[in-house]
DRENDO-1510 file (C-alpha; in Angstrom, 1 decimal, always signed):
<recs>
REC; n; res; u; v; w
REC; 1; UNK; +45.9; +166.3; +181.2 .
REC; 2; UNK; +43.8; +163.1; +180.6 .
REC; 3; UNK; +44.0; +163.7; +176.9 .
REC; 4; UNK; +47.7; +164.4; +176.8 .
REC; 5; UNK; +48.3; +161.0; +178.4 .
REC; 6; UNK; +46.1; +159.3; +175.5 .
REC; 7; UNK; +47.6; +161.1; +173.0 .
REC; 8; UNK; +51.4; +160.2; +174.7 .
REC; 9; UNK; +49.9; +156.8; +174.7 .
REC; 10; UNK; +48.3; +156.7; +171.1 .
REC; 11; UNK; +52.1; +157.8; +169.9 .
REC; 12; UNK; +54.2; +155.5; +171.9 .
REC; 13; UNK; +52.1; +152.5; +170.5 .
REC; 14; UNK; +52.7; +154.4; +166.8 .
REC; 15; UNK; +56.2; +153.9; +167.2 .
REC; 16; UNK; +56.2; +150.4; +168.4 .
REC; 17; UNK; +54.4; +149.1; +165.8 .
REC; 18; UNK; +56.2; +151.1; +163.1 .
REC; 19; UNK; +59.6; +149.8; +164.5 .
REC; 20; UNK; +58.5; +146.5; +164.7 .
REC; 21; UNK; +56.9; +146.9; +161.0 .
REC; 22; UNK; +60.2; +148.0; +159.6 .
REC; 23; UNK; +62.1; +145.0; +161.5 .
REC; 24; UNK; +59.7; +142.3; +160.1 .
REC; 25; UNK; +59.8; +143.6; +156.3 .
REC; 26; UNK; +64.1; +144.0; +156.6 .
REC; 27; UNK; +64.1; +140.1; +157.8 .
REC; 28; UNK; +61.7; +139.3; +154.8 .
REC; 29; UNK; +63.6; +141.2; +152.4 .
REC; 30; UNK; +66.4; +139.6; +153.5 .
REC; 31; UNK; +65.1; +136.1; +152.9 .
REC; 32; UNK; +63.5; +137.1; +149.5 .
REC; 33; UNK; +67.1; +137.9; +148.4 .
REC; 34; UNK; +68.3; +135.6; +146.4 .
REC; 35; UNK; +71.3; +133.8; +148.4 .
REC; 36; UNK; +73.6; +133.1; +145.2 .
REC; 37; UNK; +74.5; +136.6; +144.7 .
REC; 38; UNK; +78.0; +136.6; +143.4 .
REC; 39; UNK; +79.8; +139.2; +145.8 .
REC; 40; UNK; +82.2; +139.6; +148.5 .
REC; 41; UNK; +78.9; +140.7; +150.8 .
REC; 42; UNK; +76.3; +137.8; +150.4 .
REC; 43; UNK; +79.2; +135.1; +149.6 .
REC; 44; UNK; +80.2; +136.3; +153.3 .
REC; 45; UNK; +76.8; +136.7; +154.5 .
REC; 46; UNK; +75.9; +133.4; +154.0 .
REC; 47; UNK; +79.6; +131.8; +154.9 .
REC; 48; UNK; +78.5; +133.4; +158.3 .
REC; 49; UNK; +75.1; +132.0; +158.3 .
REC; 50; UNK; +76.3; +128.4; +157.8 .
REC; 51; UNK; +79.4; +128.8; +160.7 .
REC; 52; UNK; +76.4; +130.0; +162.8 .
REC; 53; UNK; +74.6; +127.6; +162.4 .
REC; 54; UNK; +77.1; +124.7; +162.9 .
REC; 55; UNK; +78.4; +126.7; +166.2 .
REC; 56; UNK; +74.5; +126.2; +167.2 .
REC; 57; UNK; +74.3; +122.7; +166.7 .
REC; 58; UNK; +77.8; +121.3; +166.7 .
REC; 59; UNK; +76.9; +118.7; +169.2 .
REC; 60; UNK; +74.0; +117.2; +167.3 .
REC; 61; UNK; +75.5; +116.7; +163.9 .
REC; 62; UNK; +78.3; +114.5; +164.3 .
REC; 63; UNK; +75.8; +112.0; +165.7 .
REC; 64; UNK; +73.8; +112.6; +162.5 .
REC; 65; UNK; +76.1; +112.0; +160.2 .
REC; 66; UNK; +77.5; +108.5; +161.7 .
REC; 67; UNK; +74.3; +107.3; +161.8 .
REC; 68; UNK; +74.3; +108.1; +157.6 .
REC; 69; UNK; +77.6; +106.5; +157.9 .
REC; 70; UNK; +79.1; +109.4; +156.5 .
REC; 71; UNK; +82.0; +111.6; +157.5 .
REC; 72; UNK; +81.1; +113.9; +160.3 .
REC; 73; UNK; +81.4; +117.8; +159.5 .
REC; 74; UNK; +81.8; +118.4; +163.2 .
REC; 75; UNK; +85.4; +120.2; +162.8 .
REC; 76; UNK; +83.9; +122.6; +160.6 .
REC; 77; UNK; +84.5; +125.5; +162.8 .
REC; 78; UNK; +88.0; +124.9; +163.2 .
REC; 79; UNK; +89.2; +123.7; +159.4 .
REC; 80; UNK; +90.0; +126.0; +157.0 .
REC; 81; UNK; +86.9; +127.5; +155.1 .
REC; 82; UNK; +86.4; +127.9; +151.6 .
REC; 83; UNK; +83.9; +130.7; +150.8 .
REC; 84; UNK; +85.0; +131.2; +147.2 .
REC; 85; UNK; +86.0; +129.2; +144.3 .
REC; 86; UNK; +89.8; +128.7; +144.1 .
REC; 87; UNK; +92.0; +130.5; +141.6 .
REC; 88; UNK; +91.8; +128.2; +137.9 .
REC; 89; UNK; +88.2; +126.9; +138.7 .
REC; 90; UNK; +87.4; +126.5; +135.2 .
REC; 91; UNK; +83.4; +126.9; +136.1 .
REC; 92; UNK; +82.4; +130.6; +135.9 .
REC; 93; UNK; +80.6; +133.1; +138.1 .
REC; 94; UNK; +77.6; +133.0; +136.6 .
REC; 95; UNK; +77.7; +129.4; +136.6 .
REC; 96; UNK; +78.2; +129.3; +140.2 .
REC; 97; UNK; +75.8; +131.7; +140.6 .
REC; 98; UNK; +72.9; +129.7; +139.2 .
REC; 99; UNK; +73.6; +126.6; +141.3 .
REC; 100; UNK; +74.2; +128.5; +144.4 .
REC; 101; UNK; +70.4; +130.5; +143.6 .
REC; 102; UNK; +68.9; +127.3; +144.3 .
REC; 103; UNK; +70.7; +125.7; +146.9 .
REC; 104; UNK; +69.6; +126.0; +149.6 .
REC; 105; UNK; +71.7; +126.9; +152.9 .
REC; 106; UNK; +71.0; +123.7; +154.4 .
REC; 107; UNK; +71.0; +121.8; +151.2 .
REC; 108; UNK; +72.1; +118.4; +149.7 .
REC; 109; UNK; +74.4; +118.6; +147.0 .
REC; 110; UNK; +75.5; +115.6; +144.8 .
REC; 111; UNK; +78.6; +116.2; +142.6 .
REC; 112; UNK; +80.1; +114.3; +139.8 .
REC; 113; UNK; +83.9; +114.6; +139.7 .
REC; 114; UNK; +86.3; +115.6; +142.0 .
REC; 115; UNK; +88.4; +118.6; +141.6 .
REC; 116; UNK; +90.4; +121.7; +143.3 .
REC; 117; UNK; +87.1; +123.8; +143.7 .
REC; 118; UNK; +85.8; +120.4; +145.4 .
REC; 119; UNK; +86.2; +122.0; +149.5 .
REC; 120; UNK; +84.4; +125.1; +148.2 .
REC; 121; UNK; +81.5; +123.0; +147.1 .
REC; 122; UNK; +81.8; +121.1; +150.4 .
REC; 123; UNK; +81.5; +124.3; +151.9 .
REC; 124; UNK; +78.6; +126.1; +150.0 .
REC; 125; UNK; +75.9; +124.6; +152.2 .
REC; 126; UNK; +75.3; +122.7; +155.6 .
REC; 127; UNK; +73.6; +120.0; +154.2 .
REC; 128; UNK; +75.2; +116.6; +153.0 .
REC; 129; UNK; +77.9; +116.8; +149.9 .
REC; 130; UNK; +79.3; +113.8; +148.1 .
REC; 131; UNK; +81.4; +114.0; +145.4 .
REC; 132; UNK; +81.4; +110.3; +142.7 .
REC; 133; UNK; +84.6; +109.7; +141.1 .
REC; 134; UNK; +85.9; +107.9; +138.0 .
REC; 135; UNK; +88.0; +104.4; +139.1 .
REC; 136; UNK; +90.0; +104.5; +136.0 .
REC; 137; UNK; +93.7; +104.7; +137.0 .
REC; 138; UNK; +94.4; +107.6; +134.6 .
REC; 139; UNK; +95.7; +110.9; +136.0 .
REC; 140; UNK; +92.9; +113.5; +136.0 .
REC; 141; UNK; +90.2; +110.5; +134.8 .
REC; 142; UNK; +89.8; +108.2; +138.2 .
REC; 143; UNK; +92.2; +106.6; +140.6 .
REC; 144; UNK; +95.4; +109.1; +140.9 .
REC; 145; UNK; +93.2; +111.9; +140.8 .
REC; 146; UNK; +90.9; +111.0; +143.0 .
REC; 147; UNK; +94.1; +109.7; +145.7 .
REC; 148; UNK; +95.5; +113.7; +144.8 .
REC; 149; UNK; +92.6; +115.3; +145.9 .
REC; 150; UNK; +91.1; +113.0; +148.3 .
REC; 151; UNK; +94.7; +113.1; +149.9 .
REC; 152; UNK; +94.8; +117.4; +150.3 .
REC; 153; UNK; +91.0; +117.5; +151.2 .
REC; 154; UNK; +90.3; +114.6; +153.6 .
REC; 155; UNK; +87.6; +115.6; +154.9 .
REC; 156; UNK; +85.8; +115.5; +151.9 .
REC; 157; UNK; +82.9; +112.8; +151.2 .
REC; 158; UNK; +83.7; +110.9; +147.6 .
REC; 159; UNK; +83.1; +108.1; +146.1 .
REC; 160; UNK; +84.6; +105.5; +143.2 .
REC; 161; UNK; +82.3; +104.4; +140.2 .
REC; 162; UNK; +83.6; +102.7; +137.1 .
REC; 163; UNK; +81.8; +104.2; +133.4 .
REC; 164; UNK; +81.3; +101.3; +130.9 .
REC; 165; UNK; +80.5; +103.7; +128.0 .
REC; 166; UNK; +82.6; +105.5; +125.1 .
REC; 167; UNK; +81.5; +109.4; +124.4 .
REC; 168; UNK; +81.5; +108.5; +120.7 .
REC; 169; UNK; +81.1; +104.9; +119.9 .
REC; 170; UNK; +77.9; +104.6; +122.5 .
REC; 171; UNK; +76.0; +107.7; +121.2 .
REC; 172; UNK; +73.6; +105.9; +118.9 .
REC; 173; UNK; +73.5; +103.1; +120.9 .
REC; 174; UNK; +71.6; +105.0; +124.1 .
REC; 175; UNK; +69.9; +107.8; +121.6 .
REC; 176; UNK; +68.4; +105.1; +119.6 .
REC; 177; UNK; +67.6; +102.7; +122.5 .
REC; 178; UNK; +66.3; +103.6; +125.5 .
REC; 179; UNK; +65.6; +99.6; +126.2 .
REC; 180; UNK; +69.0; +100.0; +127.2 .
REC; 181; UNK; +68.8; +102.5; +129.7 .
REC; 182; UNK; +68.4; +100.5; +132.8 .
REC; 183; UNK; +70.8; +97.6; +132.3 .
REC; 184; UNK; +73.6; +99.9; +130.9 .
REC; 185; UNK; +73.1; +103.4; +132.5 .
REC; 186; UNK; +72.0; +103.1; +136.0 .
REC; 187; UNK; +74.8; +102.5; +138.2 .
REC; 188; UNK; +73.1; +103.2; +141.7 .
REC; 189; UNK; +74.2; +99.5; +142.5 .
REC; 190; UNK; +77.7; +101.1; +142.6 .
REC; 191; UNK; +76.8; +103.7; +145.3 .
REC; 192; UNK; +76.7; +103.1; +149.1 .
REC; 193; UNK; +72.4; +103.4; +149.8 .
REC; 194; UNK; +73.1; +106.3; +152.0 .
REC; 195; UNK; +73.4; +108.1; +148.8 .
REC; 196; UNK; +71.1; +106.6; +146.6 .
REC; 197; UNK; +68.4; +107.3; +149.0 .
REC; 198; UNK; +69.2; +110.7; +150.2 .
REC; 199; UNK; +66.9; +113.3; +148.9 .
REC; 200; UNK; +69.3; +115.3; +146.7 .
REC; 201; UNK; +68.5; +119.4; +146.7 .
REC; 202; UNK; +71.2; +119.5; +143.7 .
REC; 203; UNK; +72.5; +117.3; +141.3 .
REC; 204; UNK; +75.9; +118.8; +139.4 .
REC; 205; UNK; +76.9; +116.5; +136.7 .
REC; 206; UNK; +80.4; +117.6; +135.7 .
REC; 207; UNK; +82.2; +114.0; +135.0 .
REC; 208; UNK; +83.6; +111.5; +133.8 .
REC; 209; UNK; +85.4; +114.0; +131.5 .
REC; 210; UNK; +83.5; +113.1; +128.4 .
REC; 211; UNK; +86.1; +114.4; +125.9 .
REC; 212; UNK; +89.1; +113.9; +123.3 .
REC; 213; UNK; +87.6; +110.9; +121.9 .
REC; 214; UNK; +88.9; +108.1; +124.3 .
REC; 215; UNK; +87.1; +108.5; +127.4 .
REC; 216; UNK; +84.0; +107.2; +129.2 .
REC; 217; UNK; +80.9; +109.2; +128.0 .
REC; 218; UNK; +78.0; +111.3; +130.5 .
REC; 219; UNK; +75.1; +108.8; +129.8 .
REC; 220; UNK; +75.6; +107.1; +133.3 .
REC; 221; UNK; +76.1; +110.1; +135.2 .
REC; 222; UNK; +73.0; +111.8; +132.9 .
REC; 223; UNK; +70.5; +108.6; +133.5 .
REC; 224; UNK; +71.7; +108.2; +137.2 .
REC; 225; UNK; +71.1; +111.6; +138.1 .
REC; 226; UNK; +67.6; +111.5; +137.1 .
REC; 227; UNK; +67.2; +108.3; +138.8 .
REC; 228; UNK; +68.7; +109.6; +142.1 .
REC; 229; UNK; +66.7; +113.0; +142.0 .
REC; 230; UNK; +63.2; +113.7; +143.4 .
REC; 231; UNK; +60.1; +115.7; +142.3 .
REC; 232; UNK; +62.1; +118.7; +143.8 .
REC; 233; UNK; +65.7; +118.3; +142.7 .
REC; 234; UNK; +67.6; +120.9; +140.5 .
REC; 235; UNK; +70.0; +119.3; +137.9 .
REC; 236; UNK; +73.1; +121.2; +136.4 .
REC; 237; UNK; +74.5; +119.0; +133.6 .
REC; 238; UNK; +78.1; +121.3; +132.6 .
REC; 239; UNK; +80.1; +121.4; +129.1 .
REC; 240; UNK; +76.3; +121.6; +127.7 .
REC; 241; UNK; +77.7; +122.6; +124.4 .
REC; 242; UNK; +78.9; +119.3; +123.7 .
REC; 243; UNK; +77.2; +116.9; +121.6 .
REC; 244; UNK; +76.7; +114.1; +124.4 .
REC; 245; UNK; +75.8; +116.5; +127.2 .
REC; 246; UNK; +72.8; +118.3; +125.3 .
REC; 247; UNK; +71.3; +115.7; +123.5 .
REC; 248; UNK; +71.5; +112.9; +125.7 .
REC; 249; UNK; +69.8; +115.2; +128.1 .
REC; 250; UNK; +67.1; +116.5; +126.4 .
REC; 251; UNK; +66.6; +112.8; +125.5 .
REC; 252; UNK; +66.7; +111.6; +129.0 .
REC; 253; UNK; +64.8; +114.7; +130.9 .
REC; 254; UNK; +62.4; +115.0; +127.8 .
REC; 255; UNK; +62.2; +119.1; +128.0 .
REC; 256; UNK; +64.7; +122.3; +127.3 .
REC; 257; UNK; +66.4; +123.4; +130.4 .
REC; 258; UNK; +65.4; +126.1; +132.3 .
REC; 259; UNK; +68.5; +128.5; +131.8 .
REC; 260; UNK; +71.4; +128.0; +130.0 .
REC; 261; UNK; +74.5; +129.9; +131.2 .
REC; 262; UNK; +77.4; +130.4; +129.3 .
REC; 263; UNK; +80.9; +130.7; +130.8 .
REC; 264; UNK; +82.9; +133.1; +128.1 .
REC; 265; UNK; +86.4; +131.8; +127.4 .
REC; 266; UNK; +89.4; +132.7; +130.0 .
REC; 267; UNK; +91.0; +129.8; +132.3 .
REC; 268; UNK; +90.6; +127.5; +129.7 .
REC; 269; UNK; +87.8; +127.5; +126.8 .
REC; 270; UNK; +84.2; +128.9; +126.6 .
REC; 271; UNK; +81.7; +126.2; +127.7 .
REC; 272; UNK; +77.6; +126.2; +128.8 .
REC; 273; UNK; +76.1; +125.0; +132.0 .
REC; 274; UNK; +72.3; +123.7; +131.6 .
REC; 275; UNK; +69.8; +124.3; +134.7 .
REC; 276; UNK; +67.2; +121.6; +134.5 .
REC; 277; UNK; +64.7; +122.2; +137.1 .
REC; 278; UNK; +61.4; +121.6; +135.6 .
REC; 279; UNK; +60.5; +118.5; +138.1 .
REC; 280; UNK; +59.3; +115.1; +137.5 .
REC; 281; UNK; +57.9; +113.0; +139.2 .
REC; 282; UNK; +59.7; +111.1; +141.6 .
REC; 283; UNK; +61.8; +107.8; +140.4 .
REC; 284; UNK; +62.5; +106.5; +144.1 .
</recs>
């Protein structure tokens, strides 16, 4: 009898163990899992895990984020959600995929340009996410598009910068000189210091619009980025098959980005997205 009880015993505590085994290597495998996973399943997954999280601590945030002086997220629960890119986003899936990989769920994103796939950005982590606009009063280039989609997404964090450079005429100037970097390029004196010295998780430089010859070029956005990122941050610079976007950036970062990920052609045409996440040391 005495030795059926120890052997009852010696199984029962089997079982425990193995249970609890199993349940500790499903939540590790589950973190190991790399959040950016394009599909219906993870892009829900981790939609849930950020509405969870703000249902937790709904009461502390708002506090938070006035004392940034920064727009409050605490209506998140209620608003309208944006788990996936909108229809026309002209960034692709594996794009999206590569920035979402590395942000994390409670990350800091910094965006530059505003645009209809702006809420789902604003929505892609519970962390801080500001979005720098052109000023110039063009449509699609600064002031009316900003108004457009500041004016259907209110609750969205942006801010107005004005580029001084010329995508063609200033190429040699900043690839040739690099004295004049700081007085040209760095425009952090244009942004409010609760972004210049938030720690930034991702940096997505996707503006001005850096095209068709008449518009302001990427250096500022390029040379501010690096100025505003820390020995941690990942830096996307998009349209990376464009004259000004790759060279000026291997010029400024001084290596080959880690991945580049091309977007084939469909909304509109073919373009590359560089992932520069080989850190330097911090600029702050």
């Amino acid at each position: 009898m005495l030795l059926r009880h120890f052997a009852l015993a010696c199984l029962g505590f089997f079982l425990i163990f193995y249970l609890s085994s199993t349940f500790y290597m499903s939540l590790t495998h589950q973190r190991q899992t790399p959040p950016g996973v394009f599909s219906k399943s993870v892009l829900a997954t981790r939609a849930n895990q950020i509405q969870k999280i703000y249902q937790l601590h709904n009461a502390s945030y708002p506090a938070l984020y006035r004392s940034l002086g920064v727009v409050s997220k605490k209506n998140i629960t209620t608003q309208k959600r944006f788990t996936r890119p909108p229809r026309g986003t002209q960034m692709g899936n594996e794009q999206i995929k590569e920035i979402l990989d590395v942000l994390p769920v409670d990350g800091n994103l910094l965006v530059w340009g505003l645009g209809n796939d702006s809420p789902f950005w604003h929505d892609s982590t519970l962390g801080r996410v500001v979005f720098i606009e052109d000023d110039i009063p063009l449509p699609k280039s600064g002031t009316l598009w900003y108004d457009k989609i500041i004016t259907a997404y209110n609750f969205l964090e942006a801010y107005k910068v004005h580029y001084s450079t010329h995508t063609v005429k200033s190429f040699d100037r900043y690839m040739r000189n690099t004295e004049f970097w700081d007085s040209d390029l760095d425009i952090r004196k244009q942004l409010p210091s609760n972004v210049t010295l938030m720690d930034w998780d991702v940096i997505l430089v996707d503006a001005p619009l850096g095209c068709c010859g008449t518009s302001p070029g990427r250096y500022q956005s390029i040379y501010t980025s690096k100025l505003l990122s820390t020995n941690t941050t990942h830096i996307f610079v998009d349209d990376y098959e464009r004259q000004v976007e790759k060279q000026f950036s291997l010029k400024v970062f001084g290596y080959e980005p880690q991945k580049v990920v091309v977007r084939e052609k469909g909304n509109s045409n073919a373009n590359e997205n560089a992932h520069f996440s080989i850190f330097l040391p911090s600029t702050k």
